[in-house]
MIDOSE-1310 file (N, C-alpha, C; in nm, 2 decimals, decimal comma, always signed):
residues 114
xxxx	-0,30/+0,78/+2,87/-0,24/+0,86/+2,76/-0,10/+0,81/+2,73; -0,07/+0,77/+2,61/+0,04/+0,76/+2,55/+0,14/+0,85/+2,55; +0,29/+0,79/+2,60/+0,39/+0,92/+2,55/+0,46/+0,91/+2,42; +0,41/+0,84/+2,33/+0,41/+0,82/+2,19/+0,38/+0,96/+2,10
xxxx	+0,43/+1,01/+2,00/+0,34/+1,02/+1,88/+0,22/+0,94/+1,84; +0,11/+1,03/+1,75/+0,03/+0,96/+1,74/+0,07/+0,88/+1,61; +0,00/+0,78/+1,62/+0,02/+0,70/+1,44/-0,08/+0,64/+1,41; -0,10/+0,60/+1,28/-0,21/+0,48/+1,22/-0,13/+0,36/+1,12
xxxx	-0,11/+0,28/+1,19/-0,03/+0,16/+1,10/-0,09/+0,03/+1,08; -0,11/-0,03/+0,96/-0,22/-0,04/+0,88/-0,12/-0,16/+0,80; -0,17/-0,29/+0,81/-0,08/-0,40/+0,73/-0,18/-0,43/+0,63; -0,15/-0,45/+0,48/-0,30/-0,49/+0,37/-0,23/-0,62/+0,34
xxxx	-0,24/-0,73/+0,31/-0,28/-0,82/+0,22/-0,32/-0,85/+0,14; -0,29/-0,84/+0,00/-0,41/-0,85/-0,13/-0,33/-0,95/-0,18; -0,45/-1,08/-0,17/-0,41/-1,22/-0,24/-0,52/-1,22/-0,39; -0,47/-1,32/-0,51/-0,55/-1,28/-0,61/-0,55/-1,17/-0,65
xxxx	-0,46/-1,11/-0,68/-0,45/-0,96/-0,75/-0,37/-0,97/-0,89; -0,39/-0,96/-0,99/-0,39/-0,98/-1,11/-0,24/-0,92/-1,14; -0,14/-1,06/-1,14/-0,03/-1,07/-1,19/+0,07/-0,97/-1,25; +0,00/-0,93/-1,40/+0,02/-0,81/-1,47/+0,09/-0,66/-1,41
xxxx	-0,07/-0,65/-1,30/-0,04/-0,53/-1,21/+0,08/-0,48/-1,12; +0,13/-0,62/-1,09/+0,22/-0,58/-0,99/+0,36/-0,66/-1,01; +0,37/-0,70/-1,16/+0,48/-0,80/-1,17/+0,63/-0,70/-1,21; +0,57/-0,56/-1,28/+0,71/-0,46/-1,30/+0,69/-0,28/-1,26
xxxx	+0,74/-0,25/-1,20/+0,73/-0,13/-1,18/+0,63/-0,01/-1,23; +0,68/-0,01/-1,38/+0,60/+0,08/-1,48/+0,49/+0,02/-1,48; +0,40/-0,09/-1,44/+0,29/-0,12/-1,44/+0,20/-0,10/-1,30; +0,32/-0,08/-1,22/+0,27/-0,11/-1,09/+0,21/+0,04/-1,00
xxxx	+0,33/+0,16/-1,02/+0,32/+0,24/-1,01/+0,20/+0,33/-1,05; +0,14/+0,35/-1,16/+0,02/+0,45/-1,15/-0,10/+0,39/-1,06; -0,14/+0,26/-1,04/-0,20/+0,15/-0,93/-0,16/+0,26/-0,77; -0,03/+0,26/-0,75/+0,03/+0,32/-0,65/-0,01/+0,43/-0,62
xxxx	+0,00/+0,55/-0,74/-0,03/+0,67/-0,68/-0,21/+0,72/-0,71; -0,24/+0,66/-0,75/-0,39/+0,63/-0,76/-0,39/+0,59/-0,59; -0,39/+0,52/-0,54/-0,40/+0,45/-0,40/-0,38/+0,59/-0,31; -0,25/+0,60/-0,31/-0,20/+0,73/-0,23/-0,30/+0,82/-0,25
xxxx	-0,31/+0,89/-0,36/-0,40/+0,99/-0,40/-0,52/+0,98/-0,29; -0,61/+0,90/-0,34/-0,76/+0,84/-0,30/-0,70/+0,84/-0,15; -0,67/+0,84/-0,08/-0,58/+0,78/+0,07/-0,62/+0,96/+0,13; -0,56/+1,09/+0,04/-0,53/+1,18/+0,10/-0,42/+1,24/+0,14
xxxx	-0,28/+1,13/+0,13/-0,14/+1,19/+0,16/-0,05/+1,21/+0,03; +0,03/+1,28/+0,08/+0,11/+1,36/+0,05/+0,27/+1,28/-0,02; +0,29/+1,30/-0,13/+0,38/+1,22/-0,15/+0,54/+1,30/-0,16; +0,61/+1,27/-0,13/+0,80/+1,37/-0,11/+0,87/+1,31/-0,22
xxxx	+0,86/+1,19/-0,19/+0,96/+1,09/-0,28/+0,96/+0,97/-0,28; +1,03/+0,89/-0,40/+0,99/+0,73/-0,46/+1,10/+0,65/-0,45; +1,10/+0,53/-0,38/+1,21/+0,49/-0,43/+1,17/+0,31/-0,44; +1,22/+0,31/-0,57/+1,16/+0,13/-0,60/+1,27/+0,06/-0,65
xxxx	+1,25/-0,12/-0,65/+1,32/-0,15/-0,66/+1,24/-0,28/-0,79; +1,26/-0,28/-0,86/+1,25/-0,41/-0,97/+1,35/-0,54/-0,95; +1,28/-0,62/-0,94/+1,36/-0,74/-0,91/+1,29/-0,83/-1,05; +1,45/-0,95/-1,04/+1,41/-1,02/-1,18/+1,41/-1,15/-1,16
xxxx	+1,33/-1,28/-1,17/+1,24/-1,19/-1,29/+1,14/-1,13/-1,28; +1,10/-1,09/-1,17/+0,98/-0,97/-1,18/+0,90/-0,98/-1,03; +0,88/-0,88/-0,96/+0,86/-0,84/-0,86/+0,92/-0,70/-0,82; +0,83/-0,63/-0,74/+0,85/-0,50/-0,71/+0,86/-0,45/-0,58
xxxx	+0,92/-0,42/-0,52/+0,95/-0,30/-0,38/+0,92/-0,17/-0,40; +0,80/-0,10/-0,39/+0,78/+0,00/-0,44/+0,75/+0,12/-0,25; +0,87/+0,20/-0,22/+0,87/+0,28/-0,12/+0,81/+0,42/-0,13; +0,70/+0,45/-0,09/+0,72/+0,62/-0,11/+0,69/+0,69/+0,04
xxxx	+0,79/+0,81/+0,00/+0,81/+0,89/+0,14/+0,66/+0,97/+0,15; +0,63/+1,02/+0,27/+0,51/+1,06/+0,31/+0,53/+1,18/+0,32; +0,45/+1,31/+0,28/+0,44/+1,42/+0,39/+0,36/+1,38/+0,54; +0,27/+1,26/+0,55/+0,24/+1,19/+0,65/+0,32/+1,08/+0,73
xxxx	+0,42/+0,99/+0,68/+0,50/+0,95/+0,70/+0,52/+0,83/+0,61; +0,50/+0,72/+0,57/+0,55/+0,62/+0,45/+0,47/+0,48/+0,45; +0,52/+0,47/+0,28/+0,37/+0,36/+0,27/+0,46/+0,21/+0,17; +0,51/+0,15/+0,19/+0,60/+0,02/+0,12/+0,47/-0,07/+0,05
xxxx	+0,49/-0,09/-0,03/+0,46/-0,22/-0,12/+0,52/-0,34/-0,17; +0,50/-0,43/-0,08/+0,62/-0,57/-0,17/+0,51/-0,63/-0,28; +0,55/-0,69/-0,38/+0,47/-0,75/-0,43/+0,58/-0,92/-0,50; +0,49/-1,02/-0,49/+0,55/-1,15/-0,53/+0,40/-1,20/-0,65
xxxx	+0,43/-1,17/-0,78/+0,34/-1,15/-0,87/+0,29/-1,34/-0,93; +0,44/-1,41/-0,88/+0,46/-1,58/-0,86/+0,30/-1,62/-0,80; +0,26/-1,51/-0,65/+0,13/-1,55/-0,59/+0,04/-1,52/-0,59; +0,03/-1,39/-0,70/-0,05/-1,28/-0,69/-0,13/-1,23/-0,59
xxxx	+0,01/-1,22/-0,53/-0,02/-1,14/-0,39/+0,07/-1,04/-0,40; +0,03/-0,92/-0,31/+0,09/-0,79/-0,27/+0,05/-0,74/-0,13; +0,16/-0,69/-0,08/+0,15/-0,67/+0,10/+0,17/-0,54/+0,08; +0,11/-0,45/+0,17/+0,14/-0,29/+0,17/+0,11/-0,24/+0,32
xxxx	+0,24/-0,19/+0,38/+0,28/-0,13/+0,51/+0,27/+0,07/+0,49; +0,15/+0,05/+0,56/+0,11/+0,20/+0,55/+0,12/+0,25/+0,68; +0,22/+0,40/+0,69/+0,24/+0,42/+0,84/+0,19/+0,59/+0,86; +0,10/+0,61/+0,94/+0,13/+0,77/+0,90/+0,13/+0,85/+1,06
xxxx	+0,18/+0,95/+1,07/+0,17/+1,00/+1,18/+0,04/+1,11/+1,20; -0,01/+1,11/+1,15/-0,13/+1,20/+1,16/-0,22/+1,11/+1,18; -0,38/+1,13/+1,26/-0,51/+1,07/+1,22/-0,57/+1,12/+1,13; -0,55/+0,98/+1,03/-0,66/+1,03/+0,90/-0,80/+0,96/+0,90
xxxx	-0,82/+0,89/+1,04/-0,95/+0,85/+1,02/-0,99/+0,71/+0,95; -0,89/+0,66/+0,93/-0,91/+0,52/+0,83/-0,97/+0,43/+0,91; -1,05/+0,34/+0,87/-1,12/+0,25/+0,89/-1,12/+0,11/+0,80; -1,11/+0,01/+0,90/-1,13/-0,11/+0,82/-1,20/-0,10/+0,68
xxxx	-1,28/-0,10/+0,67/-1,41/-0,11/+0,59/-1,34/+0,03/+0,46; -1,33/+0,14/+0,50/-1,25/+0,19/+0,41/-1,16/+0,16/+0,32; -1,05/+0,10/+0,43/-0,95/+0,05/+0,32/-0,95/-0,07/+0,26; -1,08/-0,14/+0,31/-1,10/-0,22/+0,21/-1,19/-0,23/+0,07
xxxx	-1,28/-0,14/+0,07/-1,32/-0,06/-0,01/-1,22/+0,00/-0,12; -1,15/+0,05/-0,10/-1,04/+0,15/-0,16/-0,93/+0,07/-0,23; -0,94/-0,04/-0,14/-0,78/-0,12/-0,19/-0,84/-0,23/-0,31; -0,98/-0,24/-0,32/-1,05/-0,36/-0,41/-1,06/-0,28/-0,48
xxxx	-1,11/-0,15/-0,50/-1,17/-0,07/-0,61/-1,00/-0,04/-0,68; -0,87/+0,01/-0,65/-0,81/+0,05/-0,74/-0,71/-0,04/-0,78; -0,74/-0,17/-0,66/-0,69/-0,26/-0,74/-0,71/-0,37/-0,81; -0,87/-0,38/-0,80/-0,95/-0,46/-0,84/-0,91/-0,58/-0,79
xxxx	-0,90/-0,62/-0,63/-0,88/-0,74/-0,59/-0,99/-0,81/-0,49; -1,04/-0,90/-0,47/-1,14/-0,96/-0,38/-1,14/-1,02/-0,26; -0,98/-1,06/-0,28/-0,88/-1,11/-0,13/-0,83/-1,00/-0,07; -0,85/-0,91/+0,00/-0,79/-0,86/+0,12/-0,83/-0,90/+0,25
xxxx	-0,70/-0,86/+0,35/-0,72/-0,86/+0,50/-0,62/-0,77/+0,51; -0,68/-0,71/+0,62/-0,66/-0,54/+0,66/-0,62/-0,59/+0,83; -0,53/-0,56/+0,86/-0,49/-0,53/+1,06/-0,44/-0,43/+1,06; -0,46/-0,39/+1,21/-0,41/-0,23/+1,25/-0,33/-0,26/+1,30
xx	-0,22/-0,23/+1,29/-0,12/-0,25/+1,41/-0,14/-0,14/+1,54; -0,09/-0,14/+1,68/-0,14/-0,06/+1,76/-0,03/-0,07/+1,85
């Protein structure tokens, strides 16, 4: 037994993810809370950053604890660090499901951190 808190921390990879999506904020964001939503947590607060010429850092605070998005749209790739302190049960195969369908990408790799 752990003298940890519990957590679930979750590194995504999505290569080949359609440029458009994730190159400015206001594009990027409803993608985001669509994800969160479908996920089941709880969102507090946003904080993002637009970079130029285009790329996004998109942070949101958790009522479970916090989920970052970098995105480099140059590779059409996007990395998303999901951390939560509750068990929600996630599963490989879930969030790979979930992360193709809202973001319509075909390249993911999913690790748990532990």
């Amino acid at each position: 037994m752990s003298n940890y808190p519990y957590k679930e921390h979750w590194i995504l990879e999505i290569k080949d993810i359609s440029r458009e999506k994730i190159e400015k904020v206001q594009h990027f964001v409803p993608y985001a809370d669509v994800y969160i939503k479908q996920l089941g947590l709880t969102e507090i607060e946003e904080f993002s950053q637009q970079f130029e010429p285009y790329g996004v850092t998109l942070v949101k605070i958790l009522g479970e604890s916090h989920i970052a998005f970098h995105s480099w749209p140059e590779y059409n790739y996007l990395h998303i660090d999901l951390l939560t302190c509750i068990e929600l049960g996630l599963t490989k195969e879930k969030l790979q499901f979930l992360t193709e369908e809202v973001f319509e990408a075909e390249d993911v790799h999913i690790r748990q951190v532990n």
